[in-house]
N, C-alpha and C positions, 0 to 999 in steps of 0.2 A: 504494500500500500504506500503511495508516493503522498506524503501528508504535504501541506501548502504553505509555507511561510505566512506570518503574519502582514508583512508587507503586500505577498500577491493576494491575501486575504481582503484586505484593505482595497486594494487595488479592483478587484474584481467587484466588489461592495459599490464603489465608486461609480464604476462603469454602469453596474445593473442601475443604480439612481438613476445616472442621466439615462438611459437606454427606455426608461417608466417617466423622466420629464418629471422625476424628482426635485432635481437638479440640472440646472444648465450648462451647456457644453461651453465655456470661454475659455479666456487664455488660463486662468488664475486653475480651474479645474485639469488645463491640461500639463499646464506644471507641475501639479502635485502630483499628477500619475505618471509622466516623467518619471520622477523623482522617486515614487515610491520601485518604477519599474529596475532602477539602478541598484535600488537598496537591496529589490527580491535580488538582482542578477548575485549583488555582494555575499546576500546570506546563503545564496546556492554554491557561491563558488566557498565559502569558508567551511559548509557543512561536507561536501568533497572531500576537503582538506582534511578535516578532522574526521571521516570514515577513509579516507588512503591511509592515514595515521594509524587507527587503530587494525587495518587490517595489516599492515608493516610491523606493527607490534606482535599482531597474531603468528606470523611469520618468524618472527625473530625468536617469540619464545615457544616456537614448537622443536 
């Protein structure tokens, strides 16, 4: 199960508002999802990092 970062959490939240005219699509809305989309791409590439980690660990003390 690939569970979703709180950022693309956020992000997708976002989108659904405007998508139901919750919320309007301007610039100030399309910053933020920018923005949050940087953060998910950060937190996917650091969660990576840290399962390459442990599975080198795994490796190392077999």
């Amino acid at each position: 199960m690939d569970s979703k970062s709180i950022p693309e959490l956020l992000k997708r939240s976002l989108q659904s508002h405007m998508a139901e005219a919750d919320l309007r699509e301007d610039e100030e809305t399309q910053d933020i999802i920018a923005k949050l989309s940087v953060l998910s791409d950060k937190v996917a590439e650091a969660k990576a990092k840290a399962l390459a980690k442990r599975a080198q660990r795994l490796v190392d003390d077999a």
